[in-house]
C-alpha positions in Angstrom: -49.7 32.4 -4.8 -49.3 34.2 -8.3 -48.5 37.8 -8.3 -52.1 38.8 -9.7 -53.9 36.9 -7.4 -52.1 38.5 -4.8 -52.7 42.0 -6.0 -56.5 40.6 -6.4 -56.9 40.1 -3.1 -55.2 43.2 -1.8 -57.4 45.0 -3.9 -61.0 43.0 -2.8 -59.4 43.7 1.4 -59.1 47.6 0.4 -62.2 47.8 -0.8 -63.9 46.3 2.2 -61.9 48.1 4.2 -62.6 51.5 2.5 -66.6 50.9 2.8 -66.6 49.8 6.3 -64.7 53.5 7.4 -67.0 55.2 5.2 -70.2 53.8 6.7 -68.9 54.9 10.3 -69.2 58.1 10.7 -66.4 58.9 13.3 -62.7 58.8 13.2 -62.7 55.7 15.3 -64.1 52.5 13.4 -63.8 49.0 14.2 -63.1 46.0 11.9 -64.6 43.5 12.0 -62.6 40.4 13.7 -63.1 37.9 10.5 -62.1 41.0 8.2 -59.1 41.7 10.3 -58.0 37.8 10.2 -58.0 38.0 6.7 -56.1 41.2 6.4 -53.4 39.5 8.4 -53.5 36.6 6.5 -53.0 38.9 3.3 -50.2 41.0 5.3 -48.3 37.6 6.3 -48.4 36.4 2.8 -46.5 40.0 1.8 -44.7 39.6 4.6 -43.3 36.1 3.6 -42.4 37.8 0.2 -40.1 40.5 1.9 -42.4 43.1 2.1 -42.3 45.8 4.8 -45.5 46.6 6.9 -45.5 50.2 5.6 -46.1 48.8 2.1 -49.1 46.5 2.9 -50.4 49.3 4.9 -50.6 52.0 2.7 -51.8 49.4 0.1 -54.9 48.5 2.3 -55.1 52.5 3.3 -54.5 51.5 6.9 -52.2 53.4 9.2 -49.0 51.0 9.6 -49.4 51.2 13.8 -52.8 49.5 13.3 -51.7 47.0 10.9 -49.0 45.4 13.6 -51.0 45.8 16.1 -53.4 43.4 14.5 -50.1 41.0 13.5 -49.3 40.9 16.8 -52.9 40.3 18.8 -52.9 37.5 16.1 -49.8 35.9 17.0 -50.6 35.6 20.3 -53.6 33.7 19.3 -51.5 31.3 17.5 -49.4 30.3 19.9 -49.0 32.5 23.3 -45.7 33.2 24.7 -43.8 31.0 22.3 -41.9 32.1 19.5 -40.1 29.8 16.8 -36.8 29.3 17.4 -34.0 27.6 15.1 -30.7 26.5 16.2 -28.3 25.4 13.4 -24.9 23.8 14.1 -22.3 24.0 11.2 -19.6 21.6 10.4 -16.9 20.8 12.9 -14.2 21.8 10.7 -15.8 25.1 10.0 -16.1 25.8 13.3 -12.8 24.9 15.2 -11.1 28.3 13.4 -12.8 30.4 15.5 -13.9 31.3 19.1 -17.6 30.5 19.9 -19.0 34.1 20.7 -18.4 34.6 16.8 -20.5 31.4 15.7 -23.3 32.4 17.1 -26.0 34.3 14.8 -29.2 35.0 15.0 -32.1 34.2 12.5 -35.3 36.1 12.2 -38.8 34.6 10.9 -38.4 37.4 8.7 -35.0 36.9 7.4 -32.9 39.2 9.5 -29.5 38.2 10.4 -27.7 39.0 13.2 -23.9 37.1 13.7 -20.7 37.6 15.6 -23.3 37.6 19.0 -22.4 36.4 22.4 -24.0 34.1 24.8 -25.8 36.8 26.8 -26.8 39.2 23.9 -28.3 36.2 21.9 -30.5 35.1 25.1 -31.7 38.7 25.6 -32.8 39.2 21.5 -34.6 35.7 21.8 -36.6 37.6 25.0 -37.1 40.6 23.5 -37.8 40.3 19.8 -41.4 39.6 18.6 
């Protein structure tokens, strides 16, 4: 997705945003569920492209608490209790230099990288992490 179309559509999801919290009167409004897909669909798109949640937030004019709250309930839709997990082995040559604990690394859906983990720590981030 282009750069302007992006931007587009962030623009179109403020908007709608903006009118439904102006129509409610109270503090406490609620989105509706095919509008709040589409927000996460928007804020996965960002997300893919590095951006943090704070920046989509603001952007949309939503609190950054409500955005991942929202990320996360759909997530769970998607595939309950399971997260993606990859497992990469390097060449044997590469890896005979040095002592396992320091081979093992950790890669995030969201690019993070963790390395230099052991056994233990590894299996508790996998539980932990979203």
């Amino acid at each position: 997705m282009e750069d302007k179309d992006l931007k587009t559509w962030g623009e179109q999801l403020s908007q709608e945003l903006g009118e439904i919290r102006t129509s409610r009167r109270s503090k406490r409004w609620r989105c509706p569920p095919e509008l709040q897909s589409r927000v996460v669909s928007y804020a996965k798109v960002c997300r893919e492209r590095g951006e943090p949640y704070f920046d989509i937030a603001v952007r949309l004019g939503l609190v950054e608490s409500t955005l991942t709250r929202w990320f996360r309930t759909e997530r769970a839709k998607e595939q309950p209790g399971f997260r993606s997990v990859s497992i990469v082995r390097r060449d044997v040559e590469e890896t005979t230099a040095q002592p396992i604990a320091s081979r093992l690394r950790l890669l995030t859906p969201q690019g993070y990288r963790v390395e230099g983990l052991d056994a233990q720590t590894l299996a508790y981030l996998l539980r932990v992490l979203p």
